[in-house]
NUKEGU-869876 format. One record per residue (C-alpha): y, z, x; residue in three letters. Coordinates in steps of 0.02 Angstrom, whole numbers, plus 50000, padded with zeros to 5 digits. Layout:
<rs>
YZXAla/...
</rs>
This chain:
<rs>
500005000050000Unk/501604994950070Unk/502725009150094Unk/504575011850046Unk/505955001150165Unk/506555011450309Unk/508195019250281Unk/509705010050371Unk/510195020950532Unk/512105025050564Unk/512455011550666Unk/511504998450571Unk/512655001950414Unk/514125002750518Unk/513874984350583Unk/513484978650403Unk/515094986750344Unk/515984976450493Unk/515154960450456Unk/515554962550272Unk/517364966150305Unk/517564953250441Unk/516954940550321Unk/518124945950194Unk/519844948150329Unk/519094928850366Unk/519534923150208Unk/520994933550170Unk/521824928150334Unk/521494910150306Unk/522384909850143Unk/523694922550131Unk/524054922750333Unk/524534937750415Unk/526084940950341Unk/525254940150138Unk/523624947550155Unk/523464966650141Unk/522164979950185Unk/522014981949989Unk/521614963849967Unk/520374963650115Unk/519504979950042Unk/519434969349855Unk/518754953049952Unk/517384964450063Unk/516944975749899Unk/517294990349982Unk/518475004749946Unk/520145003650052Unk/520015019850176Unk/518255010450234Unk/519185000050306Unk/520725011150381Unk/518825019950453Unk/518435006450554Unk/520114997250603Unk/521555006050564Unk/522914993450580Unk/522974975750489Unk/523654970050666Unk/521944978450733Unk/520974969450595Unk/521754953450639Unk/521504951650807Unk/519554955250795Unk/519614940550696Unk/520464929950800Unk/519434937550947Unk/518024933950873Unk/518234915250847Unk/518704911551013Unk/517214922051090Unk/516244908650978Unk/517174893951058Unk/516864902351220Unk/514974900651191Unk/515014884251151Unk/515914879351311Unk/514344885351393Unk/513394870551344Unk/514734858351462Unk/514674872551598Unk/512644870351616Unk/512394852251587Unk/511684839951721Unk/513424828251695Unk/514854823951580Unk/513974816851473Unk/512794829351404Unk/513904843251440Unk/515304834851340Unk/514104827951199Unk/513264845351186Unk/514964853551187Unk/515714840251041Unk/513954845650951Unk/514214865550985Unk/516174863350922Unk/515864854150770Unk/514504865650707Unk/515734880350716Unk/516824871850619Unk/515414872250488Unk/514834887150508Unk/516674895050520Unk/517934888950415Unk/518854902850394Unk/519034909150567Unk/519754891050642Unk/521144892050493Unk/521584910450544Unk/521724904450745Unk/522594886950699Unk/523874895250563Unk/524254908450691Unk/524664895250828Unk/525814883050727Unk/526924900950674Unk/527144901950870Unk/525764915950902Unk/526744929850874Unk/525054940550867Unk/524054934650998Unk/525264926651129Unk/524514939451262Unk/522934930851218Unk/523414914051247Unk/524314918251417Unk/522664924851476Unk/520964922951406Unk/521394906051346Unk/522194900651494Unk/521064905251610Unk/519504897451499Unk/520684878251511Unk/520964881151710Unk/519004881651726Unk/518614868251602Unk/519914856851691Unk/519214858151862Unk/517304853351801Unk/518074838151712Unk/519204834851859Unk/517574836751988Unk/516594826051865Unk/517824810351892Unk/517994814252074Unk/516244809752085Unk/516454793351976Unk/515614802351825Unk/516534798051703Unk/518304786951676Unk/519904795751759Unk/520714804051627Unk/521944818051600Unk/520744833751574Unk/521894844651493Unk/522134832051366Unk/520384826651355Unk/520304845851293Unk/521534844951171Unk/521054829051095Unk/519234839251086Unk/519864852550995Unk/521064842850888Unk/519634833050831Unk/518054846250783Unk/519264860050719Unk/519944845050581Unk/518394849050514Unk/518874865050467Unk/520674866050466Unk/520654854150350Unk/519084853550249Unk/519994851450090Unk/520604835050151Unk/518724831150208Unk/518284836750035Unk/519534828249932Unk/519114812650015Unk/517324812550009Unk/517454812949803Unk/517854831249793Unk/516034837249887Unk/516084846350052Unk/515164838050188Unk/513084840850146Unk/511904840850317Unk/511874821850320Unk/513634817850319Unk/513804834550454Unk/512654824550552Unk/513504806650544Unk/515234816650576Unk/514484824150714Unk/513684809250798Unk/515384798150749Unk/516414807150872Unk/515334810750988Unk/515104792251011Unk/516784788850991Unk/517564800651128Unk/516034796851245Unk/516114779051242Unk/517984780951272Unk/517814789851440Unk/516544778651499Unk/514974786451456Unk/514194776051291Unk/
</rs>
């Protein structure tokens, strides 16, 4: 006879209740942005009452920057497919893939980090005068070594970057566009696919790698 489910230790309810609110500060970020969303309206979104989540961050600022921590640390994962990859192109191609699934899987998180940006970063400048930063100097250089060895066509790395991110974040910055456009459906795991594959062909075959 199977017995009852083990109770939930301490620190497995506290990460649930910091998923469950992150989720919710997601969503609440992306729509209202910093300056509209509230604690109160997190705690409604999450379920939860509103000192839970004074409990576990205690500012909105606090709140706020998890989030946008958390996104990058995700597009700081992905970055490790380029950094192990034999050459440009499957380090780039695996790297378009990585990027374009977060979008996906993220939404809400790329709208929070893009919305903050275009209102000057007045959160997380700190963040982009160091962690980000830093991550581009390193990413340059392996592009830059890759054409230095004839790799791949000379291009400007940083930009190469840029254009990168421009292109897989659309996907979720703007996924109402996507959605409006594709006769009011979001994107099923087909069309993710041919997306996917689209500009990954199209930026390879552009620096000389198709």
């Amino acid at each position: 006879m199977q017995g009852s489910p083990r109770p939930l230790r301490r620190n497995e309810i506290r990460a649930q209740n910091e998923a469950t609110i992150l989720r919710a500060a997601e969503k609440v970020f992306a729509e209202a942005g910093f300056g509209g969303a509230t604690m109160q309206l997190i705690a409604d979104m999450a379920g939860l009452p509103k000192a839970n989540l004074h409990y576990y961050f205690a500012t909105k600022e606090e709140l706020y920057r998890r989030v946008v921590r958390d996104i990058f640390e995700i597009w700081l994962q992905a970055a490790e497919a380029m950094d192990g990859a034999s050459g440009p192109a499957e380090g780039i191609g695996a790297y378009i893939e990585a990027k374009m699934e977060i979008s996906r899987r993220y939404p809400y998180g790329s709208k929070v980090w893009a919305s903050e940006v275009m209102h000057g970063a007045p959160v997380i400048q700190d963040y982009l005068e160091t962690t980000l930063r830093d991550w581009t100097v390193g990413r340059v250089a392996l592009i830059r070594r890759w054409i230095d060895e004839g790799r791949m066509t000379p291009v400007d790395p940083q930009h190469l970057l840029y254009m990168l991110w421009a292109t897989t974040q659309h996907y979720a910055d703007f996924s109402h566009q996507i959605e409006t456009l594709n006769g009011g459906q979001p994107l099923n795991d087909a069309e993710w696919r041919a997306a996917a594959d689209s500009v990954k062909q199209i930026v390879l075959r552009g620096i000389g790698l198709d």
